[in-house]
mmJSON file of the N, C-alpha and C atoms, coordinates in Angstrom:
{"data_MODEL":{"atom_site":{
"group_PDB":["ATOM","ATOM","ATOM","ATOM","ATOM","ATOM","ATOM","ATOM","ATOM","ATOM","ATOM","ATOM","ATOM","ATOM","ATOM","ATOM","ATOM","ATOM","ATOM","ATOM","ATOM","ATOM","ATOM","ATOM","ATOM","ATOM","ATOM","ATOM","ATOM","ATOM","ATOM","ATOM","ATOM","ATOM","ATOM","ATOM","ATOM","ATOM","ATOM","ATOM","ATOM","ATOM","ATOM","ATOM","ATOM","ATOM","ATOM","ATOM","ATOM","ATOM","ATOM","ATOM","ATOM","ATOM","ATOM","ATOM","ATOM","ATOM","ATOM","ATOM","ATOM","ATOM","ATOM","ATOM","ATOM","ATOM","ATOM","ATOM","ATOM","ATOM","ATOM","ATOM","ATOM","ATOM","ATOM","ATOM","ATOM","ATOM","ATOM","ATOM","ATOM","ATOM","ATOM","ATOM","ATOM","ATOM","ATOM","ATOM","ATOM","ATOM","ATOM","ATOM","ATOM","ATOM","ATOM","ATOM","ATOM","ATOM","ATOM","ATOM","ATOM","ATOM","ATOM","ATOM","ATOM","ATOM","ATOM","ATOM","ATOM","ATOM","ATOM","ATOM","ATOM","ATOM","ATOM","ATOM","ATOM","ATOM","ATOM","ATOM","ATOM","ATOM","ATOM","ATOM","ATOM","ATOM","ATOM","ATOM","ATOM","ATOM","ATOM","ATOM","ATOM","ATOM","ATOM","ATOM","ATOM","ATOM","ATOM","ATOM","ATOM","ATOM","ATOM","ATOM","ATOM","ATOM","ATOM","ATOM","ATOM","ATOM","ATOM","ATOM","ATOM","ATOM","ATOM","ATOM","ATOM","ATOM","ATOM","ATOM","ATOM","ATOM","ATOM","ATOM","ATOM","ATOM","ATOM","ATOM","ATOM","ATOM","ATOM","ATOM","ATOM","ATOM","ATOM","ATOM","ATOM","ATOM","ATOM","ATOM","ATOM","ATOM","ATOM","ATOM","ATOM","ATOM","ATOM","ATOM","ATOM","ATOM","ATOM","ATOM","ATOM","ATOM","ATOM"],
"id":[1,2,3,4,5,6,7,8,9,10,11,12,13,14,15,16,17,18,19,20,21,22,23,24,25,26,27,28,29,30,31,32,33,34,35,36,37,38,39,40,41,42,43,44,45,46,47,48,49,50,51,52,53,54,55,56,57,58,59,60,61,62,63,64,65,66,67,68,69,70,71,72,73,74,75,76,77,78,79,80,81,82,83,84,85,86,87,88,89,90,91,92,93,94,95,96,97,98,99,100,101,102,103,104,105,106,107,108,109,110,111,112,113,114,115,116,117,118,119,120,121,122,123,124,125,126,127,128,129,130,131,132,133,134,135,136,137,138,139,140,141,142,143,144,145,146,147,148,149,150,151,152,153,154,155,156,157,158,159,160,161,162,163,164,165,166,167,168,169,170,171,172,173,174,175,176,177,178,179,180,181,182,183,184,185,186,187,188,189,190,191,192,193,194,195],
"type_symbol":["N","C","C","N","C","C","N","C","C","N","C","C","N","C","C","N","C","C","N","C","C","N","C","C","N","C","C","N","C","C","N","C","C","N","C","C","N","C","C","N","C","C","N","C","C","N","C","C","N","C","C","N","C","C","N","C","C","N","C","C","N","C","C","N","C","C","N","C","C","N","C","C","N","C","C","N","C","C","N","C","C","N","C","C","N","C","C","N","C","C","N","C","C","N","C","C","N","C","C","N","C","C","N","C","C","N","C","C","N","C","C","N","C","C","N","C","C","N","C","C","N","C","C","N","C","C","N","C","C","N","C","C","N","C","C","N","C","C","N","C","C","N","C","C","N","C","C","N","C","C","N","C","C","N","C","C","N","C","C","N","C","C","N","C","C","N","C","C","N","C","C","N","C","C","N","C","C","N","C","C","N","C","C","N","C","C","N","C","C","N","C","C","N","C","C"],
"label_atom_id":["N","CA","C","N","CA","C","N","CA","C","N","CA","C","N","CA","C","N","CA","C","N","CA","C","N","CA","C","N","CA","C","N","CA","C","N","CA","C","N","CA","C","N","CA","C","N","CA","C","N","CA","C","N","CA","C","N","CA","C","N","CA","C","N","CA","C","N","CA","C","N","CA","C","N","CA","C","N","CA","C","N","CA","C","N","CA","C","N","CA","C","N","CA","C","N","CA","C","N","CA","C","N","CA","C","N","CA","C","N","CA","C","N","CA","C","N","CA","C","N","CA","C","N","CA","C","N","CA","C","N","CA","C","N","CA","C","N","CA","C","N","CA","C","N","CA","C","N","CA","C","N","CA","C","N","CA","C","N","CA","C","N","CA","C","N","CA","C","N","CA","C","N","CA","C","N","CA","C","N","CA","C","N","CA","C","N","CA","C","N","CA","C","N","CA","C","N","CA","C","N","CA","C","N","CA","C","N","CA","C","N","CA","C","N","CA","C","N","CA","C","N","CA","C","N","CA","C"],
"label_alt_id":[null,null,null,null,null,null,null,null,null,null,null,null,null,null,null,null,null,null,null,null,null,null,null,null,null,null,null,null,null,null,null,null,null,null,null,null,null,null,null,null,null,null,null,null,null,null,null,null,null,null,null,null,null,null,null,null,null,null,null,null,null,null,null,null,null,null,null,null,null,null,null,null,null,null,null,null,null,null,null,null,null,null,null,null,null,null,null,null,null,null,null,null,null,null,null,null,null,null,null,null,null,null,null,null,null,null,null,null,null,null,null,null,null,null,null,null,null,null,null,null,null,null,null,null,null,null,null,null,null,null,null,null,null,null,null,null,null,null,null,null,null,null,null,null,null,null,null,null,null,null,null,null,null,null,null,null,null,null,null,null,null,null,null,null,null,null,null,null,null,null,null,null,null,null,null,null,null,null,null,null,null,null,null,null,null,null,null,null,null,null,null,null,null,null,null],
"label_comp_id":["UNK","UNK","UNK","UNK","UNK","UNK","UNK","UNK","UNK","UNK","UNK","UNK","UNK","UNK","UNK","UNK","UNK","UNK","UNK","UNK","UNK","UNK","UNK","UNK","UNK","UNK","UNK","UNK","UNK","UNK","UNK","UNK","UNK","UNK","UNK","UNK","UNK","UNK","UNK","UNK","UNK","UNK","UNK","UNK","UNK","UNK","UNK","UNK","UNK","UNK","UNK","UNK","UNK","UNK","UNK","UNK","UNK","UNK","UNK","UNK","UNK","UNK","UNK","UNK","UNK","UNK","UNK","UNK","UNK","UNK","UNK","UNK","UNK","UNK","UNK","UNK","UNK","UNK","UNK","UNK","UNK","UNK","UNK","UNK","UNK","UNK","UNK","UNK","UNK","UNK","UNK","UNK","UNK","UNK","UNK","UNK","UNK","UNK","UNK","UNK","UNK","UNK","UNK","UNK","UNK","UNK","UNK","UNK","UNK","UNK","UNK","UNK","UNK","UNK","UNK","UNK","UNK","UNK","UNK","UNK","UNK","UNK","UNK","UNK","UNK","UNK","UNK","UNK","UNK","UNK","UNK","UNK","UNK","UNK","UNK","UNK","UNK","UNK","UNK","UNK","UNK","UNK","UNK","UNK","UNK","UNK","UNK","UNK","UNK","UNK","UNK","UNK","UNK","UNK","UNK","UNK","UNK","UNK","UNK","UNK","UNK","UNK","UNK","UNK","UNK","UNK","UNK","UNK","UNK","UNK","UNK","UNK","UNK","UNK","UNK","UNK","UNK","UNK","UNK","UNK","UNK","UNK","UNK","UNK","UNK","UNK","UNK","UNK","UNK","UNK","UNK","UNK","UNK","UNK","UNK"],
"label_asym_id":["A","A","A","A","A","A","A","A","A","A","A","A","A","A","A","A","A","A","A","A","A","A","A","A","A","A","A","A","A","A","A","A","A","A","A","A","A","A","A","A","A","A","A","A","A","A","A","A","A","A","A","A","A","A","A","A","A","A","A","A","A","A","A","A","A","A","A","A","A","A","A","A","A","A","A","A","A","A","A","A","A","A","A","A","A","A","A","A","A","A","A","A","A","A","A","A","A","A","A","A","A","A","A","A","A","A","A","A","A","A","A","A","A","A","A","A","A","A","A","A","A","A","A","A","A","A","A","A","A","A","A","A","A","A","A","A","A","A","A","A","A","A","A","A","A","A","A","A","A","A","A","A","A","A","A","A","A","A","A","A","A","A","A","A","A","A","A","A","A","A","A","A","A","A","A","A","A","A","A","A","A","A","A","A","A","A","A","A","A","A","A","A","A","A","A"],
"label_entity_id":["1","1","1","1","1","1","1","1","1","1","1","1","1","1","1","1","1","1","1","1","1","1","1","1","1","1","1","1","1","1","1","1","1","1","1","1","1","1","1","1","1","1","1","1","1","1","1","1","1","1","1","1","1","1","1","1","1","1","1","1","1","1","1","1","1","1","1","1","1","1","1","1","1","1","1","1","1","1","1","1","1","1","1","1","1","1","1","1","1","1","1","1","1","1","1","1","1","1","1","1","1","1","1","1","1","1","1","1","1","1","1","1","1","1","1","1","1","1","1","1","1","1","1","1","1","1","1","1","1","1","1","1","1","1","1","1","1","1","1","1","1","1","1","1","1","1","1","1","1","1","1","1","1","1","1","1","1","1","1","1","1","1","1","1","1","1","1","1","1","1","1","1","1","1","1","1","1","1","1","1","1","1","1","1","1","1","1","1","1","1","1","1","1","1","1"],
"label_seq_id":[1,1,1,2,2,2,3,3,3,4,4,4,5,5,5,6,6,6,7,7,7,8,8,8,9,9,9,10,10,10,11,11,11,12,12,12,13,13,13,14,14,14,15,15,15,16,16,16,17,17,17,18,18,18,19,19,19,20,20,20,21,21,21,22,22,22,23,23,23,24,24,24,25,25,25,26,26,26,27,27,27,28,28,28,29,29,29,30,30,30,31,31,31,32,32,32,33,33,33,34,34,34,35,35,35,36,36,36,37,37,37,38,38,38,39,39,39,40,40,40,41,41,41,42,42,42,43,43,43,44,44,44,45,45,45,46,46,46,47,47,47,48,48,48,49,49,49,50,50,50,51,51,51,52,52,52,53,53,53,54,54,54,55,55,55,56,56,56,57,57,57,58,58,58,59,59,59,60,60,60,61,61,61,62,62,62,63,63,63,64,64,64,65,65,65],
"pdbx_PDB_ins_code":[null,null,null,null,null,null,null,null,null,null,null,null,null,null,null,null,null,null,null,null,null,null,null,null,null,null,null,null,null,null,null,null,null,null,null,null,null,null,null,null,null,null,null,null,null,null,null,null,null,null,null,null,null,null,null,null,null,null,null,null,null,null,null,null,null,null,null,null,null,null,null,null,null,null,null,null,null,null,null,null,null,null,null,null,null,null,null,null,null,null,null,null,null,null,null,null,null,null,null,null,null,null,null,null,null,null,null,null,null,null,null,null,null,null,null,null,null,null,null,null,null,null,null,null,null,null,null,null,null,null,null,null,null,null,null,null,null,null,null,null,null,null,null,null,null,null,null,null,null,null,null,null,null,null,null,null,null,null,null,null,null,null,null,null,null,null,null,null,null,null,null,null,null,null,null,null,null,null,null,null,null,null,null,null,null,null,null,null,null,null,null,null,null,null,null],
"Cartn_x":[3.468,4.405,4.948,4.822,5.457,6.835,7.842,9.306,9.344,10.515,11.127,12.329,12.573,13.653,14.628,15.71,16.927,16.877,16.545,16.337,15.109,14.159,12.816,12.754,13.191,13.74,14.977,16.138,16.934,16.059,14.944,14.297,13.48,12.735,11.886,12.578,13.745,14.932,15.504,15.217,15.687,14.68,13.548,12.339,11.961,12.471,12.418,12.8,14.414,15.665,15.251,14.908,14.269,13.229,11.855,11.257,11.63,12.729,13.321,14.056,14.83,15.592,14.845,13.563,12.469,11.806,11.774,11.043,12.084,13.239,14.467,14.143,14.241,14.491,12.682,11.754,10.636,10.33,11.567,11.378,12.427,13.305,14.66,14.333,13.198,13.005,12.177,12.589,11.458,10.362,8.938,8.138,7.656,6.777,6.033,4.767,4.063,2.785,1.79,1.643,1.18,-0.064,0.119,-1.188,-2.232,-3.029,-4.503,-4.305,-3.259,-3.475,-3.077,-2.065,-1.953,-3.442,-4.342,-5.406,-6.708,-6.632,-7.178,-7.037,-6.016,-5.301,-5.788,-5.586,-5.821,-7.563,-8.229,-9.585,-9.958,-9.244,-9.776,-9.893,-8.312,-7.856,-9.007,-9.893,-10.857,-11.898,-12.544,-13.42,-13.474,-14.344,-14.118,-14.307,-13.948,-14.079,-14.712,-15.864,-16.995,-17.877,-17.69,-18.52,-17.303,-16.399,-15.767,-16.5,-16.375,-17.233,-15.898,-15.43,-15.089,-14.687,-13.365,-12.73,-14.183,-14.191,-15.141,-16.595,-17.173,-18.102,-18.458,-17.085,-17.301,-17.403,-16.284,-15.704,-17.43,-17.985,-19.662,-20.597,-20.099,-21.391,-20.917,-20.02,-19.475,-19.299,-19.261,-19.79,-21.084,-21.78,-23.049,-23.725,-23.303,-23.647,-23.691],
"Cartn_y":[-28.727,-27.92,-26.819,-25.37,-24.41,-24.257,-24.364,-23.727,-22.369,-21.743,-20.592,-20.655,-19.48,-19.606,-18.737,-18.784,-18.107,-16.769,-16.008,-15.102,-14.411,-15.1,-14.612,-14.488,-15.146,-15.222,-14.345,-14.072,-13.148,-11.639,-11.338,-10.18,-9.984,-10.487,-10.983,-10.828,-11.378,-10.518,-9.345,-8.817,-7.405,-6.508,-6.747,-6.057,-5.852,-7.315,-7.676,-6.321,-6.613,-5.315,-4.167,-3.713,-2.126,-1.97,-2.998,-2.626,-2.628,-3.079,-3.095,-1.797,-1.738,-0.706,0.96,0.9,2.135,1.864,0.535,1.017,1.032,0.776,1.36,2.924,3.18,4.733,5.508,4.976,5.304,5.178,4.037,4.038,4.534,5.23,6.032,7.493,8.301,9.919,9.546,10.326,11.057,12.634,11.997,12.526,13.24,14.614,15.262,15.455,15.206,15.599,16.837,17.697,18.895,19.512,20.535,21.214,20.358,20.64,20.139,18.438,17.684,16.131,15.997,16.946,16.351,17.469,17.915,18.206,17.044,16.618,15.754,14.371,14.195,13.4,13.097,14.346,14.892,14.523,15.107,14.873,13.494,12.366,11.225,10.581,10.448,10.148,10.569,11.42,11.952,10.685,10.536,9.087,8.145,7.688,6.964,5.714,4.535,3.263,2.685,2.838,2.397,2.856,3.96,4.442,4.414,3.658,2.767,1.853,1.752,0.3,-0.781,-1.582,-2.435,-2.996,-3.407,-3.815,-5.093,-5.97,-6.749,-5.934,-5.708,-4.693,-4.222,-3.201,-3.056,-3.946,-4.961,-5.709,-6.173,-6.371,-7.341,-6.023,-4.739,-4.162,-4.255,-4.32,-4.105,-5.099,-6.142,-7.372,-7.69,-7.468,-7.406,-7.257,-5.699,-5.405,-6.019],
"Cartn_z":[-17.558,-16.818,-17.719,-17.409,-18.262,-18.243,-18.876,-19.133,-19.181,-18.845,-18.842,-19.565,-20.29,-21.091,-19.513,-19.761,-19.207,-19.209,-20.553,-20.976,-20.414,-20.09,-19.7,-18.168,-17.21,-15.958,-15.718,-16.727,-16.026,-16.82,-17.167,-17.657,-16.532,-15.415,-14.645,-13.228,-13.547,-12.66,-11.903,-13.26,-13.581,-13.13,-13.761,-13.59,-11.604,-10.46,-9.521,-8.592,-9.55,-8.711,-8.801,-9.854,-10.43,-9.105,-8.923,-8.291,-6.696,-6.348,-5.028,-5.026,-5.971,-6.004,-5.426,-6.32,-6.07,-4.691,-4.137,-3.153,-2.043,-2.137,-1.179,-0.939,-2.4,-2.401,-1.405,-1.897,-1.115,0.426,0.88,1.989,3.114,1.801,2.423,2.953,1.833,1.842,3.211,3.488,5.008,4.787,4.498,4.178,5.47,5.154,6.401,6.206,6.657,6.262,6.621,5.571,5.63,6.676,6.67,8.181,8.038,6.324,6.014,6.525,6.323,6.581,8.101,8.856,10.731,11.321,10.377,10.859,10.83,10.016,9.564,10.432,10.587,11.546,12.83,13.13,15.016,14.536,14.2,14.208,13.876,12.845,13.001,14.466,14.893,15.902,16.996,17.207,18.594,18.183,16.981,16.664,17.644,18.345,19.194,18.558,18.549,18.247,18.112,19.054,18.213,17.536,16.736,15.661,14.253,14.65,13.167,12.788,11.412,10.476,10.534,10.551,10.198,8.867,9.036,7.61,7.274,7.855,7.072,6.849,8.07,7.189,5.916,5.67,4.526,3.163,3.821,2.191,1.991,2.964,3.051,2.125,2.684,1.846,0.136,0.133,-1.509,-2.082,-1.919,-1.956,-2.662,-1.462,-1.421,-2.834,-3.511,-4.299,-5.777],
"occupancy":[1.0,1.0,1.0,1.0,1.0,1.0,1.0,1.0,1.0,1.0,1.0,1.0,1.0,1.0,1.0,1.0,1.0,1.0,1.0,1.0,1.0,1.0,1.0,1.0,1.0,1.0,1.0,1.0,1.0,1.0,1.0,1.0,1.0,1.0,1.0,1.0,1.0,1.0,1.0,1.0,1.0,1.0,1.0,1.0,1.0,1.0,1.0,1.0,1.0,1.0,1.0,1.0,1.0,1.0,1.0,1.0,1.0,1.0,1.0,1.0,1.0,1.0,1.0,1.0,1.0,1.0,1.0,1.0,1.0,1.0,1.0,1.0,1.0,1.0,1.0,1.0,1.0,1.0,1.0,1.0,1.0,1.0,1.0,1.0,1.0,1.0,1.0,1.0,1.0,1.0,1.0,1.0,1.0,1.0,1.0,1.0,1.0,1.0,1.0,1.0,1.0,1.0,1.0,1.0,1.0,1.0,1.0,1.0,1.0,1.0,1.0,1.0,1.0,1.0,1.0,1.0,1.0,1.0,1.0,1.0,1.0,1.0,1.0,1.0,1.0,1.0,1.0,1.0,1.0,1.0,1.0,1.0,1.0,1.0,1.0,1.0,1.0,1.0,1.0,1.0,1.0,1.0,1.0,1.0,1.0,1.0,1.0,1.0,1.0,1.0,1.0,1.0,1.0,1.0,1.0,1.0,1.0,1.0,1.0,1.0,1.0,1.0,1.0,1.0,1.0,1.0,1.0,1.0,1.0,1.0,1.0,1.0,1.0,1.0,1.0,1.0,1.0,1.0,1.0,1.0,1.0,1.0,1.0,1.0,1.0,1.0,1.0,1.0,1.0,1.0,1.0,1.0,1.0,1.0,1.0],
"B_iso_or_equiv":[0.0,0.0,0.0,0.0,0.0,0.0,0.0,0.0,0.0,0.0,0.0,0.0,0.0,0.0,0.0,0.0,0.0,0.0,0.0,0.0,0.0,0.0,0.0,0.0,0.0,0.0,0.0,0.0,0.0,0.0,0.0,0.0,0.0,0.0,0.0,0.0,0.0,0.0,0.0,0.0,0.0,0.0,0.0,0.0,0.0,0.0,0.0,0.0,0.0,0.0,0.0,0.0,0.0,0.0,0.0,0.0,0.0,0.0,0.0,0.0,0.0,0.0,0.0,0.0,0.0,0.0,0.0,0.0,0.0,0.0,0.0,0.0,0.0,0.0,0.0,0.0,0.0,0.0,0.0,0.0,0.0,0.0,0.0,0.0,0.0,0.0,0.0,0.0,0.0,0.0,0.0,0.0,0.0,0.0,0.0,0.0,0.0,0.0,0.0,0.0,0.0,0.0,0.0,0.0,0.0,0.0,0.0,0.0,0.0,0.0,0.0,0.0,0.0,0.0,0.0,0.0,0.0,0.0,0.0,0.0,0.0,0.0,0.0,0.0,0.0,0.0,0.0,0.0,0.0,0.0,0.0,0.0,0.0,0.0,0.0,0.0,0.0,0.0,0.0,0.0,0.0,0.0,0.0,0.0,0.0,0.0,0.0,0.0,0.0,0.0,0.0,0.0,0.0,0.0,0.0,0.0,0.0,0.0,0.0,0.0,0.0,0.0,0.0,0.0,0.0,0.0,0.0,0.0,0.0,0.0,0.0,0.0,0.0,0.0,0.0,0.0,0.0,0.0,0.0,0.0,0.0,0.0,0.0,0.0,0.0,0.0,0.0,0.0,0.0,0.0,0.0,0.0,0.0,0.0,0.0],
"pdbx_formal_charge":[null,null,null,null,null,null,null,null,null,null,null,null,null,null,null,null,null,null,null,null,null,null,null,null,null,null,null,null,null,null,null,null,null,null,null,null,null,null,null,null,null,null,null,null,null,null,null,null,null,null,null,null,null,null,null,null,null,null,null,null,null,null,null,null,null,null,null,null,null,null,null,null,null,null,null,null,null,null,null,null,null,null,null,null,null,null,null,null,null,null,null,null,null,null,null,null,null,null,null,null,null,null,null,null,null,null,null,null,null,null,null,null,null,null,null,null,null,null,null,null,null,null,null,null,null,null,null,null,null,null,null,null,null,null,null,null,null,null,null,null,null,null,null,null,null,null,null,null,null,null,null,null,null,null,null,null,null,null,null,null,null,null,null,null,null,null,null,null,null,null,null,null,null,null,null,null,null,null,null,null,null,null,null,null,null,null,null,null,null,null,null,null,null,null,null],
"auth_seq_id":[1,1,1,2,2,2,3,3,3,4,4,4,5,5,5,6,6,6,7,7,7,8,8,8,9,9,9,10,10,10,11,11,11,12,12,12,13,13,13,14,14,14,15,15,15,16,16,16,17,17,17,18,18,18,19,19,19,20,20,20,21,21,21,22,22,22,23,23,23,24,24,24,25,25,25,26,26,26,27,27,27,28,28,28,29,29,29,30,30,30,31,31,31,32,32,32,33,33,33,34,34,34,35,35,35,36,36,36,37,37,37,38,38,38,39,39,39,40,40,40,41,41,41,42,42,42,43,43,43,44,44,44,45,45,45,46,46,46,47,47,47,48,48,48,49,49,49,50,50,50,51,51,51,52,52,52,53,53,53,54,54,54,55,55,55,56,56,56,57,57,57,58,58,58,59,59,59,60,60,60,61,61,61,62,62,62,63,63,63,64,64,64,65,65,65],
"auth_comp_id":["UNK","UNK","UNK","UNK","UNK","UNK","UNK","UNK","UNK","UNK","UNK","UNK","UNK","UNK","UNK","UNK","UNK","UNK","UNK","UNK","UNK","UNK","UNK","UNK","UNK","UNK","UNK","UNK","UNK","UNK","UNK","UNK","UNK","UNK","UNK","UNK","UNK","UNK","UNK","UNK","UNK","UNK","UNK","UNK","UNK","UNK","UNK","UNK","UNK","UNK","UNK","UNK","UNK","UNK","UNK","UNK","UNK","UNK","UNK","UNK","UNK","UNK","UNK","UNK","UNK","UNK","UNK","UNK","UNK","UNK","UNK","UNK","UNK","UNK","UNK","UNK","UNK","UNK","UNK","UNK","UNK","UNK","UNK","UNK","UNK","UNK","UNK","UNK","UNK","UNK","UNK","UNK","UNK","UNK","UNK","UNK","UNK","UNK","UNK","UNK","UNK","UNK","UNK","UNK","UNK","UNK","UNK","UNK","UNK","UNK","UNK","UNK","UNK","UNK","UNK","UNK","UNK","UNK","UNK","UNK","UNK","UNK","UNK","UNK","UNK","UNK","UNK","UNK","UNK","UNK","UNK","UNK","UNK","UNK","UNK","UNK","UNK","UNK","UNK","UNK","UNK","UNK","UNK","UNK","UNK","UNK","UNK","UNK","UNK","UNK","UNK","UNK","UNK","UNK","UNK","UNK","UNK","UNK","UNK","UNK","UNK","UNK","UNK","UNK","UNK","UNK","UNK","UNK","UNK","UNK","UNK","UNK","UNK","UNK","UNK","UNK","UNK","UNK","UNK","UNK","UNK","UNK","UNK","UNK","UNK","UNK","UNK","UNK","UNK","UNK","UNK","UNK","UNK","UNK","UNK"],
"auth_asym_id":["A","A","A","A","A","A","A","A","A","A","A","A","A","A","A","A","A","A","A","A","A","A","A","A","A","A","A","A","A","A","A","A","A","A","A","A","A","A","A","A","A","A","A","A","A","A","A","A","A","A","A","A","A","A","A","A","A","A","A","A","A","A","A","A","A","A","A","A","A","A","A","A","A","A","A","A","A","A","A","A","A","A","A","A","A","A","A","A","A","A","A","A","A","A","A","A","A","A","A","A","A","A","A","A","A","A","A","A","A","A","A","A","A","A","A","A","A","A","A","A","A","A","A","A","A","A","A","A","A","A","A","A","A","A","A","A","A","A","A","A","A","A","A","A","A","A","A","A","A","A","A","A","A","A","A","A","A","A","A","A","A","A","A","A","A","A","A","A","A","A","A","A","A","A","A","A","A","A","A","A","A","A","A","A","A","A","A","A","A","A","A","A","A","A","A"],
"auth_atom_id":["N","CA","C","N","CA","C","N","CA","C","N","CA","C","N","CA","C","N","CA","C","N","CA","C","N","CA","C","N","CA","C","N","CA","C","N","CA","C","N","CA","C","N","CA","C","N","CA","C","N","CA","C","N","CA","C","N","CA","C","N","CA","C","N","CA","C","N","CA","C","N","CA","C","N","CA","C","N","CA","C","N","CA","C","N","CA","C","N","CA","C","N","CA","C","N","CA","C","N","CA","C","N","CA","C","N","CA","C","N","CA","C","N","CA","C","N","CA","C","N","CA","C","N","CA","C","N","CA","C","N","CA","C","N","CA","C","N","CA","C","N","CA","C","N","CA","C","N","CA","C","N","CA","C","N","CA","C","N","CA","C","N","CA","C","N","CA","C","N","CA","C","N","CA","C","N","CA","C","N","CA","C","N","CA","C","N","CA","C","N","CA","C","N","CA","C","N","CA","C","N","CA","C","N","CA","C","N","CA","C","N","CA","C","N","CA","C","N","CA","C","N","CA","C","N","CA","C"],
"pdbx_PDB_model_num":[1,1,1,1,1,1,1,1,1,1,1,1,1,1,1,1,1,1,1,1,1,1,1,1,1,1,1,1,1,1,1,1,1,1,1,1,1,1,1,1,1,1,1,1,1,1,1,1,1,1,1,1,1,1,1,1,1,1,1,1,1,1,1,1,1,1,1,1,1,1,1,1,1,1,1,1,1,1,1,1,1,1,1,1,1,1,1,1,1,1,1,1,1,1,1,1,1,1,1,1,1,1,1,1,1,1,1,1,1,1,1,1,1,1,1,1,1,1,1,1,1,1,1,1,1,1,1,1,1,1,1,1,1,1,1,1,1,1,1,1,1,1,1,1,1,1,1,1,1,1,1,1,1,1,1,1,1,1,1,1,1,1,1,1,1,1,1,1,1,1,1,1,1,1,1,1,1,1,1,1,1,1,1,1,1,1,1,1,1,1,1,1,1,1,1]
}}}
């Protein structure tokens, strides 16, 4: 069974909050997304569905390899 010192857990802690802290802040700004990406956008979006690959699909071809 591994131990933790006090010290190593309230560092582990800390490190926890920091990363909460940043992703507060990331999920506070309200981003827009530029011409080139709601162009990009609009044109995925016309794709019809079935000429998507599939999340497993892929993970299988790369895999594969």
């Amino acid at each position: 069974m591994v131990s933790a010192s006090l010290s190593s857990i309230q560092k582990e802690l800390h490190d926890v909050k920091k990363d909460l802290a940043f992703l507060k802040h990331v999920l506070a700004e309200q981003y827009h997304l530029s011409g080139w990406a709601k162009k990009e956008l609009a044109k995925a979006r016309k794709v019809p569905d079935a000429k998507l690959l599939s999340h497993e699909h892929i993970k299988n071809k790369i895999l594969a390899k």
